[in-house]
ROSE-4610 file (N, C-alpha, C; in Angstrom, 1 decimal, always signed):
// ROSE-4610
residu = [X/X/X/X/X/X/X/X/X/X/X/X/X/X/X/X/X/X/X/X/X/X/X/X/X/X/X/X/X/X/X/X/X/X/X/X/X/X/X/X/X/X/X/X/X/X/X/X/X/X/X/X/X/X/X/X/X/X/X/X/X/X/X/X/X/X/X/X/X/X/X/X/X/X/X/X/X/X/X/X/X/X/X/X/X/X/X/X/X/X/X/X/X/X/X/X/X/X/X/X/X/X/X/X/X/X/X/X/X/X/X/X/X/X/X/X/X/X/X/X/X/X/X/X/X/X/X/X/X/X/X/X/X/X/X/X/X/X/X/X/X/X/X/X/X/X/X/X/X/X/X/X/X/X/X/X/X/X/X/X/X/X/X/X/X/X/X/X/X/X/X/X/X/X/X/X/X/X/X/X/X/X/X/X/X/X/X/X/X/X/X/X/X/X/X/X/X/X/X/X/X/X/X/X/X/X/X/X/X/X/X/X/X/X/X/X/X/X/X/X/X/X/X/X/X/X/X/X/X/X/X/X/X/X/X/X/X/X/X/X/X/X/X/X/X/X/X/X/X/X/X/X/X/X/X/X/X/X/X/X/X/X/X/X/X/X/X/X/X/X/X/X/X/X/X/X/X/X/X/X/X/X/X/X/X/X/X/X/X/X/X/X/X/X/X/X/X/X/X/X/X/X/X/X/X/X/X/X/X/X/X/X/X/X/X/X/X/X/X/X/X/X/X/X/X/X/X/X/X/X/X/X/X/X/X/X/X/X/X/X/X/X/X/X/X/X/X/X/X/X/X/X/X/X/X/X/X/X/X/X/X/X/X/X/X/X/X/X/X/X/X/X/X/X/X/X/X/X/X/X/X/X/X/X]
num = [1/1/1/2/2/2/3/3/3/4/4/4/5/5/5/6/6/6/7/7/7/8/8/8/9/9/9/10/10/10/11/11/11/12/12/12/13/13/13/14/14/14/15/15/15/16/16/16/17/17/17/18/18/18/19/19/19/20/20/20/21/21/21/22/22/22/23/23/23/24/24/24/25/25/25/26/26/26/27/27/27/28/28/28/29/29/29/30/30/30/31/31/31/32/32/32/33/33/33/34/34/34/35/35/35/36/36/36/37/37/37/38/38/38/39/39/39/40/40/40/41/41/41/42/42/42/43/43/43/44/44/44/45/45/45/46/46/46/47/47/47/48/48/48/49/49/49/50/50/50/51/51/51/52/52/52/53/53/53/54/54/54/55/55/55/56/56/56/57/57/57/58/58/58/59/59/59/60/60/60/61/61/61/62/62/62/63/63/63/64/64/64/65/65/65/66/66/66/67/67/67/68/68/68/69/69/69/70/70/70/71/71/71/72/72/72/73/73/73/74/74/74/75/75/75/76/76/76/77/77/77/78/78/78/79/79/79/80/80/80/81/81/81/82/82/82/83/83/83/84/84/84/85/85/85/86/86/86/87/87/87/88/88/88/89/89/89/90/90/90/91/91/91/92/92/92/93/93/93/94/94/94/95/95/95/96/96/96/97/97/97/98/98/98/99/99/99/100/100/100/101/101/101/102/102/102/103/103/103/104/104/104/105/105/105/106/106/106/107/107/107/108/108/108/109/109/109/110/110/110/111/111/111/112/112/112/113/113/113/114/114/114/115/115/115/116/116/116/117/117/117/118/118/118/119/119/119/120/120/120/121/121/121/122/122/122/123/123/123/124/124/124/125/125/125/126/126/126/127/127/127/128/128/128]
x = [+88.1/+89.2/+90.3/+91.0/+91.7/+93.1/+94.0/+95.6/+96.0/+95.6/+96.0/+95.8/+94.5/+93.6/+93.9/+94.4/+95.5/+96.7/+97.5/+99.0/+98.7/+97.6/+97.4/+97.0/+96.2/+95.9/+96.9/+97.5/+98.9/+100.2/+100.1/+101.3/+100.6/+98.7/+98.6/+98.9/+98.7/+98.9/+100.2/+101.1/+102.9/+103.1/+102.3/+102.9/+102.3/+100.9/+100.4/+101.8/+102.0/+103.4/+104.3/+105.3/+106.2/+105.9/+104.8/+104.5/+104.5/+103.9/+103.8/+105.3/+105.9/+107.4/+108.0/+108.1/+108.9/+108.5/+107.7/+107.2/+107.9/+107.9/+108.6/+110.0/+110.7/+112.1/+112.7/+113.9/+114.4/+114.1/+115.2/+115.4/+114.5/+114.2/+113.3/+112.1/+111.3/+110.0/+110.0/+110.8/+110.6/+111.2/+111.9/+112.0/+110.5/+110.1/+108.5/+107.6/+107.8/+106.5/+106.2/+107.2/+107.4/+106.3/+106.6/+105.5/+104.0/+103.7/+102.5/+101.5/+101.9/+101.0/+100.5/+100.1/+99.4/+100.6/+102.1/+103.1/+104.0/+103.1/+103.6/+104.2/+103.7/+104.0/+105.5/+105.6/+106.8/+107.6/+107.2/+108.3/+109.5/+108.7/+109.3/+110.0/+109.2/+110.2/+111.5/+111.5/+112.5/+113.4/+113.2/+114.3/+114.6/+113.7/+114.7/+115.0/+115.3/+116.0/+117.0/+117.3/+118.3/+119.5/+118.8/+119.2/+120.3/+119.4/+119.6/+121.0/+120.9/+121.9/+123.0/+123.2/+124.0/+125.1/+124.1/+124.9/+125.6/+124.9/+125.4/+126.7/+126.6/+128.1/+129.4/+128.8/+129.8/+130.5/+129.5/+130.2/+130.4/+130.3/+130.9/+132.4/+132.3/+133.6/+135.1/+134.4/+135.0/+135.2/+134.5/+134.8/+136.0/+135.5/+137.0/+138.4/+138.1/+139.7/+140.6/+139.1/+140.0/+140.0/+139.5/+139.5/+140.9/+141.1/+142.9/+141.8/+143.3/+143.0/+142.4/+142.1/+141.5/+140.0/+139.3/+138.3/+137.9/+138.7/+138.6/+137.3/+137.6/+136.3/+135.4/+135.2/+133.5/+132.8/+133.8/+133.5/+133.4/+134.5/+133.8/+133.0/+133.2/+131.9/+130.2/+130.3/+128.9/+128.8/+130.3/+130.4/+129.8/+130.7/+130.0/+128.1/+127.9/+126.5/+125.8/+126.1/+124.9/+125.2/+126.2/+126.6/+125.6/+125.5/+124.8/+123.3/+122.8/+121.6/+121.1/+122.3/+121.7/+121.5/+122.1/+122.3/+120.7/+120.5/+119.0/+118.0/+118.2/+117.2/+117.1/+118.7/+118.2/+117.8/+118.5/+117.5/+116.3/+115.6/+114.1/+113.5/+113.6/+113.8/+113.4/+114.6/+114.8/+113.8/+113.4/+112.9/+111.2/+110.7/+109.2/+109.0/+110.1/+110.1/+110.0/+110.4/+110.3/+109.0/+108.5/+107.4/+106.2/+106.0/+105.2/+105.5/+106.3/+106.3/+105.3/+106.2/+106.0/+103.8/+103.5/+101.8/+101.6/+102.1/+101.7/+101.7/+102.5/+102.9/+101.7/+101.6/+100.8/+99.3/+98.6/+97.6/+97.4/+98.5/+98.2/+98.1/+98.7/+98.4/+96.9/+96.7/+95.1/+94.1/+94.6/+93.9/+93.7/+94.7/+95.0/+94.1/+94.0/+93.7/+92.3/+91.5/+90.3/+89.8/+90.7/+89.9/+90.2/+91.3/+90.9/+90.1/+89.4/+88.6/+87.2/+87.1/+85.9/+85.8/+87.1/+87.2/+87.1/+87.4/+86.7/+85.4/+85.0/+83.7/+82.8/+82.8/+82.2/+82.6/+83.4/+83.8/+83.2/+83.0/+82.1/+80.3/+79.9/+79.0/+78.6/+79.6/+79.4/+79.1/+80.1/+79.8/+78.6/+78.0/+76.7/+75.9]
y = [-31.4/-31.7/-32.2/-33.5/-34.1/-33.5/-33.9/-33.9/-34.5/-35.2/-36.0/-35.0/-34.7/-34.4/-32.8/-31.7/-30.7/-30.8/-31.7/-32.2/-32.0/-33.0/-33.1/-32.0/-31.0/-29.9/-29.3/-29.0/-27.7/-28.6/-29.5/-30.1/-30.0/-30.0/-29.7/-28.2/-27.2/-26.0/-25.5/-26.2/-26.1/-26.4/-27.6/-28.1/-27.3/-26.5/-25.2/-24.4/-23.6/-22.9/-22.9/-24.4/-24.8/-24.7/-25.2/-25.1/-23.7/-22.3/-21.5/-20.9/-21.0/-20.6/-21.2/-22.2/-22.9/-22.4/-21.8/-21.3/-19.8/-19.3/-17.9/-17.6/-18.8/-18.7/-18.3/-17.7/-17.1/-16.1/-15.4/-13.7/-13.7/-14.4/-13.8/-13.8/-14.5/-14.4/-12.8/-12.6/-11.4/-10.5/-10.5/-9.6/-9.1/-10.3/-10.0/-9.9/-9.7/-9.6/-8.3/-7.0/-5.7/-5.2/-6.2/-5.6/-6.3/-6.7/-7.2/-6.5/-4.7/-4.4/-2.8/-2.1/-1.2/-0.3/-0.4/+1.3/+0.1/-1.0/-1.3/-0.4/+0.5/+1.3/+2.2/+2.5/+3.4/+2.0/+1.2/-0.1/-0.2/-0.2/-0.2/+0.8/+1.9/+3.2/+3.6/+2.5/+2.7/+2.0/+0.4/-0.1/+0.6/+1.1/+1.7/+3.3/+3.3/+4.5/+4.3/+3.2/+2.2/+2.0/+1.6/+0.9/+2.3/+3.2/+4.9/+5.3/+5.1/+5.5/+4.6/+3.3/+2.7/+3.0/+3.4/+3.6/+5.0/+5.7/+7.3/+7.0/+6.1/+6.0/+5.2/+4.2/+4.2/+4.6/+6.1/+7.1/+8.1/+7.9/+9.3/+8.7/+7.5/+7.2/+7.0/+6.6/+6.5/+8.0/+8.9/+10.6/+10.9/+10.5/+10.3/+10.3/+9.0/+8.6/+9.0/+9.2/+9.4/+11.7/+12.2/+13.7/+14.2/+15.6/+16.0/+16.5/+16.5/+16.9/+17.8/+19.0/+20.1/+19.7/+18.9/+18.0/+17.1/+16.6/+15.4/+15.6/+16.9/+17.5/+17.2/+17.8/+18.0/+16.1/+15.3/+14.2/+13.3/+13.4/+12.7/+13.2/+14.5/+14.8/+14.3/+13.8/+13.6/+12.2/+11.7/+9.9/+9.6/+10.7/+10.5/+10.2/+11.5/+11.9/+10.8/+10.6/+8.8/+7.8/+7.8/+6.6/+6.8/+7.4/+7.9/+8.1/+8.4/+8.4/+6.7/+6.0/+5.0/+3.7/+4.2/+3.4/+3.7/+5.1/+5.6/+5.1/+5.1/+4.0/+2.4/+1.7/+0.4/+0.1/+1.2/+1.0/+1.2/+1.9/+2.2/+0.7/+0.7/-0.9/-1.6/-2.1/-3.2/-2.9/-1.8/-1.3/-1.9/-1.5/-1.4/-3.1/-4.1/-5.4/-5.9/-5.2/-5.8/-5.8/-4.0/-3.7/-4.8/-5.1/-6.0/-7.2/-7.5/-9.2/-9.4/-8.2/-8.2/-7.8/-7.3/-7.3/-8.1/-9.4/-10.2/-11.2/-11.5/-12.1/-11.7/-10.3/-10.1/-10.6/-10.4/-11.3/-12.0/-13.2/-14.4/-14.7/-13.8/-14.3/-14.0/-12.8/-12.4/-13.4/-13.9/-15.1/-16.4/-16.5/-18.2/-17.7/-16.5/-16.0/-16.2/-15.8/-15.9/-17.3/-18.1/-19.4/-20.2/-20.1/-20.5/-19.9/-18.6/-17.6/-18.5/-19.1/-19.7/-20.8/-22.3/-23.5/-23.3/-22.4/-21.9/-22.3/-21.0/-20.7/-22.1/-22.6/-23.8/-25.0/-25.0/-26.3/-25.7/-24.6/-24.4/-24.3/-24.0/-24.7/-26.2/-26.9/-28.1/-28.9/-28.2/-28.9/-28.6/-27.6/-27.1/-27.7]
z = [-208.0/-208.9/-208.0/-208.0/-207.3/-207.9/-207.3/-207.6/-209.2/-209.3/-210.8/-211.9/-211.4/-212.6/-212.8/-211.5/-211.0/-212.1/-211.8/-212.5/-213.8/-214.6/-215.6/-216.5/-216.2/-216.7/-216.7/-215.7/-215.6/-216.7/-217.3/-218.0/-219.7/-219.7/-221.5/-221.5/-219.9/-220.2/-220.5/-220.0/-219.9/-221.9/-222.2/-223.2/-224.5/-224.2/-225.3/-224.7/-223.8/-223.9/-224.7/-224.1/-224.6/-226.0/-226.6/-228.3/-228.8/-228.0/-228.3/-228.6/-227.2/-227.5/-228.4/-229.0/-230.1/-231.5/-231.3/-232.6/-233.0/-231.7/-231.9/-231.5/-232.1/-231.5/-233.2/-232.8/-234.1/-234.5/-235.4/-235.5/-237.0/-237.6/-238.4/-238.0/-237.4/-237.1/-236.2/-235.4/-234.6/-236.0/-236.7/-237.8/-238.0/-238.7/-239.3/-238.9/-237.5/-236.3/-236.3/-237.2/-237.0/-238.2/-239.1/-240.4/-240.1/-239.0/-239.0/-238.4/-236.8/-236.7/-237.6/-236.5/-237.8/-238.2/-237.4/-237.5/-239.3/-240.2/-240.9/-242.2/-242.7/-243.2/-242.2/-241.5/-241.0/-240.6/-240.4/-240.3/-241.8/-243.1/-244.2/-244.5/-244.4/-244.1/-243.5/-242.6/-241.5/-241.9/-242.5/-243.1/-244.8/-245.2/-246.8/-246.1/-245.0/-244.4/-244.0/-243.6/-242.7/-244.2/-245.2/-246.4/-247.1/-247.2/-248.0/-247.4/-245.3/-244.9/-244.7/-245.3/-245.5/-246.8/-247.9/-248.8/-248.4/-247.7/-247.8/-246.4/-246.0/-245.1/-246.0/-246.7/-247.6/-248.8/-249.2/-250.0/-249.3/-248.1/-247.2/-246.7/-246.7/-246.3/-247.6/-248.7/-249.7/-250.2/-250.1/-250.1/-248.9/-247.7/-246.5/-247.3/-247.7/-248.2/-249.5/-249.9/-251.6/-251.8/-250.9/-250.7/-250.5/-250.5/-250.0/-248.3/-247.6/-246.5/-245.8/-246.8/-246.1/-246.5/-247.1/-247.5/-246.3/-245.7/-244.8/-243.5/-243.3/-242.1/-242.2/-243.8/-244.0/-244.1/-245.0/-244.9/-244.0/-243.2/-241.6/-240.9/-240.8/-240.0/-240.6/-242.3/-242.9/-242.2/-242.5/-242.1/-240.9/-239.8/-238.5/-238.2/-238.8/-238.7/-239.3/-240.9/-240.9/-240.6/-239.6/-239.2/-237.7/-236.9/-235.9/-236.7/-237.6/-238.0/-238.0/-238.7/-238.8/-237.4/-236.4/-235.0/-234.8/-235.0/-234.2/-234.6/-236.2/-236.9/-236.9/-236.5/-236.2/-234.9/-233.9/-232.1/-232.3/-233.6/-233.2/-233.9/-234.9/-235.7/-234.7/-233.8/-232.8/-231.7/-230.9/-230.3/-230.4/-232.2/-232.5/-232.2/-232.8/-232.8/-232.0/-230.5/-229.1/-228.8/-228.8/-228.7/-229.3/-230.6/-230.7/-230.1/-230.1/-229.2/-228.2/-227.0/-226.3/-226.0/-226.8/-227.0/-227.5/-228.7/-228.5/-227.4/-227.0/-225.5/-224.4/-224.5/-223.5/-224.0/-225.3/-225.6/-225.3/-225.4/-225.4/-223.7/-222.9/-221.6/-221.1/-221.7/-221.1/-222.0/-223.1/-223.4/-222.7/-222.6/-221.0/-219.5/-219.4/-218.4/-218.5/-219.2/-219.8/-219.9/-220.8/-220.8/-219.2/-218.4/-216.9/-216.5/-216.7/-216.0/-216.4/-217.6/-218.1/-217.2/-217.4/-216.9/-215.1/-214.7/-213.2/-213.2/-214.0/-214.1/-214.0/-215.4/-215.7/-214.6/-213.8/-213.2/-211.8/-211.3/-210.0/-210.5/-211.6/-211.8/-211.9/-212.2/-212.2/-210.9/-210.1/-208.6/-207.9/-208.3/-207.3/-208.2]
């Protein structure tokens, strides 16, 4: 295999890349990359958990304001707490969504790896 023919390969392999990456750019696709492996079930979970403690911070905070002051404790301290429930539930959220990318990413590399492992293969048989 000469130089040209070198260049030429490594630029359709750059340009399947480049295509691959263009495909997965944007926050929805990695959104929905989360409901696609098997933890899809506790994925949904997690967001109508996410959802539950949204509303429960803004009737813990509306309890905040509109309570007398010897009230005020118990309500911030609930405010505090789902507001902190809910950080842990969107770091894990964010977390699982990385997590899949990142396996799929790794797929696709031990895939490319594989078909050069073949076009090796096949192209030293060719020469002998």
């Amino acid at each position: 295999m000469n130089n040209k023919q070198q260049a030429a390969e490594l630029a359709a392999q750059a340009y399947q890349l480049d295509k691959l990456m263009r495909e997965e750019q944007g926050l929805m696709p990695l959104i929905q990359s989360g409901f696609r492996g098997g933890l899809k079930p506790l994925m949904i979970l997690a967001y109508l958990l996410a959802l539950l403690l949204t509303v429960a911070i803004v009737f813990c905070a509306y309890q905040f304001f509109t309570v007398e002051a010897a009230q005020q404790n118990f309500w911030g301290f609930c405010l505090m707490l789902a507001f902190q429930a809910q950080v842990g539930t969107k770091i894990w959220i964010w977390l699982e969504m990385n997590r899949t990318s990142t396996v799929r990413e790794l797929k696709r590399v031990e895939l490319a790896l594989a078909q050069l492992q073949a076009q090796a293969v096949a192209q030293a048989a060719a020469e002998r």
